[in-house]
C-alpha distance (Angstrom), angle and dihedral (degrees) to the residues before:
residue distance angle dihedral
X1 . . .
X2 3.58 . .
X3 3.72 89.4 .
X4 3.64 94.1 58.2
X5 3.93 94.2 44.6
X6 3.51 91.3 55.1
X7 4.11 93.7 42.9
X8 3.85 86.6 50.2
X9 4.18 87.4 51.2
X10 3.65 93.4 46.8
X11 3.39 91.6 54.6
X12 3.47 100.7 55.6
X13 3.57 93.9 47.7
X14 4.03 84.5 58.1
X15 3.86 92.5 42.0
X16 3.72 89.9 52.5
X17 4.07 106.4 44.5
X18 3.68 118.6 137.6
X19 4.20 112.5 -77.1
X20 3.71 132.2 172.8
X21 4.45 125.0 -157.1
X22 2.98 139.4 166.2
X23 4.31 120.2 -115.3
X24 3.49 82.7 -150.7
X25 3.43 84.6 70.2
X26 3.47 101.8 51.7
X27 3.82 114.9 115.1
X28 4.21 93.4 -179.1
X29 3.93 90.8 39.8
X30 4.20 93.7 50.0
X31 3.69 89.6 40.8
X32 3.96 91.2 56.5
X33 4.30 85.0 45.0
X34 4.17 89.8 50.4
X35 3.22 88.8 50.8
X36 3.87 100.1 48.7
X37 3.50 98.7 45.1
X38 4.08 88.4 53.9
X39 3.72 95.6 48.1
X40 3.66 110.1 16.5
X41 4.23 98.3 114.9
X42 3.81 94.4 -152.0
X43 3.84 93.9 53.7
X44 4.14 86.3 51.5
X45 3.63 95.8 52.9
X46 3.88 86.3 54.1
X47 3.81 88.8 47.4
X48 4.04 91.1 45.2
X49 3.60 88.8 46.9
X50 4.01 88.2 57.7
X51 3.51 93.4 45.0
X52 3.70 85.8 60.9
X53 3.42 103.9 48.9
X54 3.42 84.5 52.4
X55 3.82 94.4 61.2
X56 3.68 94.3 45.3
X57 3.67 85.6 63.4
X58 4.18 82.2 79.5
X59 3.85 80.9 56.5
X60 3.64 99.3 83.2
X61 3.47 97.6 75.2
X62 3.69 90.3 62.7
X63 3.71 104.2 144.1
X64 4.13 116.0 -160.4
X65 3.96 109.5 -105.3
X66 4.22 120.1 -74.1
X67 3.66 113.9 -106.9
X68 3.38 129.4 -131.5
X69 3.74 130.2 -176.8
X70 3.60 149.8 161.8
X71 3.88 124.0 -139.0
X72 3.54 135.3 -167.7
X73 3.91 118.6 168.7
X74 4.14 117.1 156.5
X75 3.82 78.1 -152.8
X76 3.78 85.7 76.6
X77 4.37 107.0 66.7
X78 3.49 127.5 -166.4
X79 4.11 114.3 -151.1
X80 3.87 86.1 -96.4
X81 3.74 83.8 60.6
X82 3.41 96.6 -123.2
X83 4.20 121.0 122.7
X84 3.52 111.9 -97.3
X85 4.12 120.7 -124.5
X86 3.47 101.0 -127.4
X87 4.66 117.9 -150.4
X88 3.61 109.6 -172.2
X89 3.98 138.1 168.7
X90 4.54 114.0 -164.2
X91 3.29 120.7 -179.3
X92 4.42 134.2 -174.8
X93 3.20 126.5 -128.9
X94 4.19 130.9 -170.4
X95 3.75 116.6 -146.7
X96 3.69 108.1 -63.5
X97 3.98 75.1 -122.7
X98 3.49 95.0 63.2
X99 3.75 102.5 59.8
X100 4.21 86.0 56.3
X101 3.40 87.3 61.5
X102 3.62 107.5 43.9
X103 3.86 86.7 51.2
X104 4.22 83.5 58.8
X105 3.69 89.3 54.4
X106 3.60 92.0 46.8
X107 3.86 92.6 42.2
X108 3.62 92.6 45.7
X109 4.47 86.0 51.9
X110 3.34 81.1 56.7
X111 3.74 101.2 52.0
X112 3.80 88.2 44.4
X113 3.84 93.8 59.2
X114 3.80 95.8 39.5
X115 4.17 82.2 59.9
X116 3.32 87.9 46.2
X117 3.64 97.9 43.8
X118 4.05 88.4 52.6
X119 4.32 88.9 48.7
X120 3.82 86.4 57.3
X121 3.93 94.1 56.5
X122 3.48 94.5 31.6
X123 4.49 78.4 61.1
X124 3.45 94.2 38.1
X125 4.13 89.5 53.9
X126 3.73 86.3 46.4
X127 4.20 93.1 45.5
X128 4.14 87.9 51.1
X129 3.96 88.1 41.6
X130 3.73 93.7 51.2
X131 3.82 104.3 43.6
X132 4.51 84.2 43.8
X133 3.67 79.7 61.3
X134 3.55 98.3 43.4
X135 4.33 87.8 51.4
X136 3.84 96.9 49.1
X137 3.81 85.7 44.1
X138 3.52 93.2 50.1
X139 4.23 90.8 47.6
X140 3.61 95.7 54.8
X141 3.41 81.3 52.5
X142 3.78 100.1 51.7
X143 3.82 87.5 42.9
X144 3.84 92.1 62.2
X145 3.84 94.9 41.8
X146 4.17 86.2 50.1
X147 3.72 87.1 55.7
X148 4.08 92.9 39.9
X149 3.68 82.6 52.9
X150 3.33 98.9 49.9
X151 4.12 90.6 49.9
X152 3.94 93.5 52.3
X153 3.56 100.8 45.1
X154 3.65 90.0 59.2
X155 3.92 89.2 40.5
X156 3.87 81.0 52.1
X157 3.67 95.3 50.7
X158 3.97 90.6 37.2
X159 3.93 85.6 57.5
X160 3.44 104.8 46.7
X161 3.66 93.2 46.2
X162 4.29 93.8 54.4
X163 3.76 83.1 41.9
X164 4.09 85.7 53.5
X165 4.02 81.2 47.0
X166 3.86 94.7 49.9
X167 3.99 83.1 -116.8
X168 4.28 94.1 122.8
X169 3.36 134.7 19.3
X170 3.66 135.5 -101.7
X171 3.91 97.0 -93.9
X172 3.83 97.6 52.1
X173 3.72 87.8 50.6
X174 4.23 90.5 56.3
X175 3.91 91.0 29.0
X176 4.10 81.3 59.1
X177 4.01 90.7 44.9
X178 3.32 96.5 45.9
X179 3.67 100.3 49.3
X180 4.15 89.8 46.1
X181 3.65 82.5 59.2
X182 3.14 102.3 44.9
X183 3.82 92.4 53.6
X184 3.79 92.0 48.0
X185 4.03 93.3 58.5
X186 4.06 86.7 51.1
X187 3.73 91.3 55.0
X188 3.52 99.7 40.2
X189 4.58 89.9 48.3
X190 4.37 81.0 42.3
X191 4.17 84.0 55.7
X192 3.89 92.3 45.1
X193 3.81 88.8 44.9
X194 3.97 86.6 54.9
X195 3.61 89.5 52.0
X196 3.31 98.5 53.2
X197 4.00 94.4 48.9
X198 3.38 89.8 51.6
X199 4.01 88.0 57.0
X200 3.76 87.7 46.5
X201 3.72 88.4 54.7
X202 3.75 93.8 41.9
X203 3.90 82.4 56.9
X204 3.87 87.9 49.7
X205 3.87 96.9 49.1
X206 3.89 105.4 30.9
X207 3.52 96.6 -158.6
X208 3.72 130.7 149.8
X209 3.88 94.1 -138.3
X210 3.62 119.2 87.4
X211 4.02 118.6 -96.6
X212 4.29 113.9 -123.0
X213 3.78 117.5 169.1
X214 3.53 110.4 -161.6
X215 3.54 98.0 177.4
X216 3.64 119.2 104.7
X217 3.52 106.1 161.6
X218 3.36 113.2 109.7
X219 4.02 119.6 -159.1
X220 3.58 150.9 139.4
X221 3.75 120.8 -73.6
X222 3.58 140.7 -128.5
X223 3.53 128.9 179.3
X224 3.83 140.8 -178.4
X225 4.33 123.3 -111.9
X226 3.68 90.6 31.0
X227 3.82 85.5 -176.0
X228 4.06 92.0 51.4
X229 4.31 95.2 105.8
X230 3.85 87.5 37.4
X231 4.32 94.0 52.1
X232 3.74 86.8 41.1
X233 3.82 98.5 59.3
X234 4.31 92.3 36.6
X235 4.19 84.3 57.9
X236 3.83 88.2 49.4
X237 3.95 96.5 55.1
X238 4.07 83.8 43.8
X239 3.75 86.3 46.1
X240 4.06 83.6 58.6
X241 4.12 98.8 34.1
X242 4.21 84.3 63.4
X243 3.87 91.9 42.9
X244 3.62 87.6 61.6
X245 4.13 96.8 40.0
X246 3.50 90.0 51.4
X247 4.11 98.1 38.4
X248 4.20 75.6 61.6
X249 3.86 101.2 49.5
X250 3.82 84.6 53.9
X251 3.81 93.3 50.1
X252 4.06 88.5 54.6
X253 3.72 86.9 56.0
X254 4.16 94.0 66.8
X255 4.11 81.0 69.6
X256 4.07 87.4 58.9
X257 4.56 109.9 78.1
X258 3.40 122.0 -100.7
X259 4.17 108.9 -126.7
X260 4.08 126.4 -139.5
X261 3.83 132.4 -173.7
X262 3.34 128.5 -160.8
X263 3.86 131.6 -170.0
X264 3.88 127.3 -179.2
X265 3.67 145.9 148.6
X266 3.75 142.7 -149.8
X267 3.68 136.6 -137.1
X268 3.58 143.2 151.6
X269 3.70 141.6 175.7
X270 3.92 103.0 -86.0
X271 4.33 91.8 45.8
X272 4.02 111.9 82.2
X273 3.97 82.3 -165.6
X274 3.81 134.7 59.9
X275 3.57 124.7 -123.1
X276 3.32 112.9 -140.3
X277 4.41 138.5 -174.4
X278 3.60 144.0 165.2
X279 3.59 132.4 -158.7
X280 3.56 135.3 -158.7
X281 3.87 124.4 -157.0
X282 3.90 142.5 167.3
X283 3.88 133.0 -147.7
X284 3.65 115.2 -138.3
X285 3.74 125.2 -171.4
X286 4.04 111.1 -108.2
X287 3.76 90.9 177.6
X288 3.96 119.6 60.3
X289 4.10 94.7 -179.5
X290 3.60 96.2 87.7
X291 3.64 100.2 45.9
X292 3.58 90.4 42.0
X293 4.16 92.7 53.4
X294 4.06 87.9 44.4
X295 4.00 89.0 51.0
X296 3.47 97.4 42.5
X297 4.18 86.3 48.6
X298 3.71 90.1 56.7
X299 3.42 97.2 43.9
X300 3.52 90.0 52.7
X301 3.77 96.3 46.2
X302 3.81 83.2 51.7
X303 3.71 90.4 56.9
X304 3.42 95.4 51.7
X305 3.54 96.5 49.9
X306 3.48 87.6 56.9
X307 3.63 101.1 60.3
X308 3.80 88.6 46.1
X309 3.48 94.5 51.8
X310 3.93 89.0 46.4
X311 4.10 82.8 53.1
X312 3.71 98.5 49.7
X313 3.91 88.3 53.6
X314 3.66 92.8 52.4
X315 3.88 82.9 49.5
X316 3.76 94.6 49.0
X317 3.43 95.0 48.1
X318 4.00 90.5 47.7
X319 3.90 82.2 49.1
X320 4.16 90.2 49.8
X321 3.62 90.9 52.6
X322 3.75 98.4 43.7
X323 4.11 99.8 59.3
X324 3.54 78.7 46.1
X325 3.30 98.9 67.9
X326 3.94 92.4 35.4
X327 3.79 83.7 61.4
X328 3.19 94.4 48.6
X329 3.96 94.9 43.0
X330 4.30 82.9 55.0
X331 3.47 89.4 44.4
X332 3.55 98.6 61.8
X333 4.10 86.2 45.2
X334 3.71 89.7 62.8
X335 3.72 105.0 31.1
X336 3.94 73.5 63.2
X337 3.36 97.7 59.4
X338 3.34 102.1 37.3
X339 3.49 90.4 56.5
X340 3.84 98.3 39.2
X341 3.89 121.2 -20.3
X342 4.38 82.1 79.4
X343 3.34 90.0 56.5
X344 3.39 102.7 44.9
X345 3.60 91.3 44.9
X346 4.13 84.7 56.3
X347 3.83 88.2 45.9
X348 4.12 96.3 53.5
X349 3.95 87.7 49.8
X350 3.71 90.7 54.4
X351 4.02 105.5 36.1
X352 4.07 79.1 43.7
X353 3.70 94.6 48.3
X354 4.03 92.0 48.9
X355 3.61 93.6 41.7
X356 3.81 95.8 51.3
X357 4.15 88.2 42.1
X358 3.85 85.0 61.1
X359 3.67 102.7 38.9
X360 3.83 89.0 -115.3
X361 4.21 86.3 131.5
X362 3.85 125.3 21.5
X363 3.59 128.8 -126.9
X364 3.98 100.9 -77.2
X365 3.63 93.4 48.5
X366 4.03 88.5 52.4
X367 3.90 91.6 55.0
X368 3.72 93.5 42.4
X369 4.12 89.3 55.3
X370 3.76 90.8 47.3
X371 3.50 93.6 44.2
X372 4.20 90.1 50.3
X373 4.35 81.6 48.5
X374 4.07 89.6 50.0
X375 4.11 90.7 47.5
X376 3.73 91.6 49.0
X377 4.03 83.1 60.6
X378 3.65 99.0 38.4
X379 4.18 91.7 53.7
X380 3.49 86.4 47.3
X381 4.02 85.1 54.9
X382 3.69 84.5 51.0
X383 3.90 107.5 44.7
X384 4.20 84.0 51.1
X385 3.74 88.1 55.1
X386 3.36 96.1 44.1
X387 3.97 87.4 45.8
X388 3.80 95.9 54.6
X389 3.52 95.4 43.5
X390 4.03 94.9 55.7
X391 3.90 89.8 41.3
X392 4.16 92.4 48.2
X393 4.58 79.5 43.3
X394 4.19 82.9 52.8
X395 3.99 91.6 35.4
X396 3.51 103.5 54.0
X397 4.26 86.6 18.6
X398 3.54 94.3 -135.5
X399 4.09 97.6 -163.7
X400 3.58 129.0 177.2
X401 3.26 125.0 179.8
């Protein structure tokens, strides 16, 4: 029994050592992300909405509707002196100005929602990343506890049968129950907690094939373009800064006249000619008020903008410095057992092992050491997961304000 404990221990500590890759690298991991980002439906109606603000940039050449019309006004004499029948076509224009800026707006829009379109993926990638983690955490987890439980229900059965034989006492025997139990109920909540990653990824994915991680290794990342999350969410506020610079040009251009021409001809039954005449106008502003309120709007909104942009970078770079230190925090957690928490955790199993073999501790005190050796593993479990997730947070800089 005390062989097999100590086999199972050993194991662990070997199963567990200290390992750095590369999700880069990750053929199961990018296959899950290739799949997401063609089937995911939230991540396509950010795409579809990019696609069309990209056609409305066609849009700013609008031009108001052609008139046609038909006039007849016995005011208006022809040299037969007979009123003329009057065909004509009119049509608006704005500023030839104007329409280069409302295609900036419009091209800006566009810019804005491509950024945004690559922050959503750049989330989703981080979402599926964090919750892969989260599985291959939670089955080197499960594969301890199926080993643990293996070890205590035969401690269990071992105890009640010397108890039967008057070789233990009552309290080992329940001690031994208990903690077979109690190791059970973890590895049945650490299956449900598998379960309901793999729904969460499911969710993530929304593919029609079945999800089956294989990979249980679980080790500290590194990844290439540290700075890729970080560059994506600076070229989204710039995407907005320009929106509002150009959404101002265009509001200067309702000071400039709009143009119309008009071209028509006249005829009637007595002429054997037309008469024909075109006319050219402009429309000037006569009242300033209105452009004046929509400037001063813009300009305002601009401002505004500003300061919130200046506030999300103070917030960014808060955020920066903050997974830094959380890395650095887990860092120091596993540089520590790298360097000794393994070996100590080797140690306890075989000063424990001895001591028990030569009745130097009793049966409690046994458990309790191999217990301390499994918890050395298990936080190392933890500060790793906890590592990842703060470097994939940094990575992928998955801020929130």
């Amino acid at each position: 029994m005390k062989t097999i404990f100590k086999n199972i221990v050993l194991g662990c500590v070997l199963a567990f050592s200290t390992a750095i890759y590369s999700q880069n690298n990750n053929p199961e991991l990018n296959r899950l992300i290739e799949t997401a980002i063609t089937n995911n439906k939230e991540l396509s109606s950010y795409q579809l909405q990019t696609l069309a603000s990209k056609a409305n940039i066609g849009t700013a050449f609008d031009f108001d509707k052609t008139s046609v019309y038909y006039s007849y006004d016995e005011n208006n004499i022809a040299p037969n002196n007979k009123a003329l029948r009057v065909f004509g076509v009119e049509q608006t224009f704005s500023f030839p100005t104007v329409y280069g800026a409302k295609r900036s707006v419009n091209k800006s829009q566009w810019e804005q929602n491509k950024a945004l379109f690559e922050i959503q993926k750049n989330k989703l990638i981080l979402a599926i990343s964090l919750v892969y983690e989260q599985i291959v955490y939670t089955q080197n987890k499960e594969k301890l506890y199926i080993q643990l439980d293996s070890l205590y229900s035969a401690f269990s059965k071992a105890g009640s049968r010397k108890f039967e034989l008057g070789e233990s006492n009552y309290l080992e025997k329940i001690t031994a129950e208990a903690k077979s139990k109690q190791i059970y109920t973890t590895l049945i909540q650490l299956k449900n907690q598998k379960q309901a990653l793999y729904e969460q990824m499911k969710a993530l994915v929304q593919s029609e094939d079945d999800l089956q991680i294989s990979d249980n290794q679980l080790s500290l990342l590194y990844l290439e373009n540290v700075s890729i999350g970080k560059e994506l969410q600076k070229n989204y506020l710039e995407s907005i800064s320009n929106t509002y610079s150009s959404q101002i040009k265009l509001q200067n251009q309702n000071w400039l006249p709009d143009l119309s021409v008009e071209l028509f001809s006249g005829t009637n039954k007595g002429l054997g000619y037309r008469q024909s005449g075109f006319q050219i106008g402009i429309a000037i502003p006569l009242f300033f008020s209105g452009n004046v309120s929509k400037r001063k709007t813009a300009k305002l909104e601009q401002q505004s903008w500003e300061a919130m942009q200046s506030n999300r970078e103070i917030q960014m770079e808060s955020f920066y410095m903050q997974k830094q230190a959380e890395l650095n925090q887990h860092r120091e957690m596993i540089t520590y057992y790298t360097e000794n928490g393994q070996l100590l955790s080797k140690e306890i199993i075989k000063t424990a092992d001895m001591s028990y073999k030569n009745g130097e501790i009793d049966f409690f005190q046994y458990i309790q050491s191999m217990e301390n050796a499994i918890n050395i593993e298990s936080d190392y479990l933890d500060n790793v997961l906890s590592y990842n997730k703060s470097y994939l947070e940094l990575h992928y800089f998955n801020f929130n304000e």
